[in-house]
N, C-alpha and C positions, 0 to 999 in steps of 0.2 A: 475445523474448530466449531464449536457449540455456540449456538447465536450468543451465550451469555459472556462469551471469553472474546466478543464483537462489539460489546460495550464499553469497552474502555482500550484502547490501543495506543502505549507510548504515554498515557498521561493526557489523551484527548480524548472526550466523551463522546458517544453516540446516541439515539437515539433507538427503542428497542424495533422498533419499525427496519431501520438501518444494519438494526444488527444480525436480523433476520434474514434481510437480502444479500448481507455481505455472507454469514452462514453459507444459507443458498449455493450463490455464485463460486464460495470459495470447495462446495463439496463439487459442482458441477467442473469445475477446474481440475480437481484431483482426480474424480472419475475418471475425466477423457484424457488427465496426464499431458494438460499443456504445458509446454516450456514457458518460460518465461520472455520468451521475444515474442512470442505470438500475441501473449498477452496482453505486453506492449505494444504491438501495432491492434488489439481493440481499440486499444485509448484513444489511441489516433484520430478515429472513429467519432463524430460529435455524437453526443447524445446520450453519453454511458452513466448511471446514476450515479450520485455521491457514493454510495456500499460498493460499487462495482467497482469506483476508484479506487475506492480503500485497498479492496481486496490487491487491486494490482499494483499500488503506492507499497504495499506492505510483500509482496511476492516477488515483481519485479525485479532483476537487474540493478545495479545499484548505479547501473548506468545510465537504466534507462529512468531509474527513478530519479534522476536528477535532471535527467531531461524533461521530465512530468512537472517539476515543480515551476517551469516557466511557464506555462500556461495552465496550471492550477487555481481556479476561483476559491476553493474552500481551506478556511486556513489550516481548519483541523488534519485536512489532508497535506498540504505543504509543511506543516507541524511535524507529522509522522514520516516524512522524506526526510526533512532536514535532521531530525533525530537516528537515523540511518545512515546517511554521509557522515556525521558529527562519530556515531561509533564503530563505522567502517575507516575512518580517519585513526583514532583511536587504538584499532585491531593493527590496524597498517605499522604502524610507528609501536607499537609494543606498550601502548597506555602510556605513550611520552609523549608530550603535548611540544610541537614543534610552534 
């Protein structure tokens, strides 16, 4: 995705700085064709920036982004998890809210 389509994910704003590194990270992911578990044991990793999260909040396993969102600091990112389980919930049940 185009740093500008980084600016805004789920209804949480970015910063264009942010949106550039998440850009970045997210064409460096596709080049080398990580799965998505790999990705997730990054995070695991202290140290990974806000964009870096995104990227892997927004790519990740819906398993494992739900495992992300317990030691998630930044709301905008636990925002864009929780907005993921809420429509992977959704998908599951057929748009019938149990």
């Amino acid at each position: 995705m185009a740093a500008i389509e980084w600016m805004e994910i789920r209804g949480h704003k970015f910063e264009e700085s942010e949106a550039r590194e998440a850009s970045d990270f997210d064409e460096i992911v596709s080049n080398f064709d990580l799965d998505p578990e790999l990705m997730f044991q990054m995070f695991q990793h202290e140290g990974l920036s806000v964009p870096k999260r995104l990227v892997i909040a927004e790519r990740a396993t819906i398993d494992d982004a739900a495992m992300m969102i317990l030691g998630e600091q930044d709301a905008r990112i636990r925002g864009i998890i929780q907005d993921r389980i809420k429509r992977e919930r959704l998908n599951a049940t057929g748009g019938i809210i149990c």
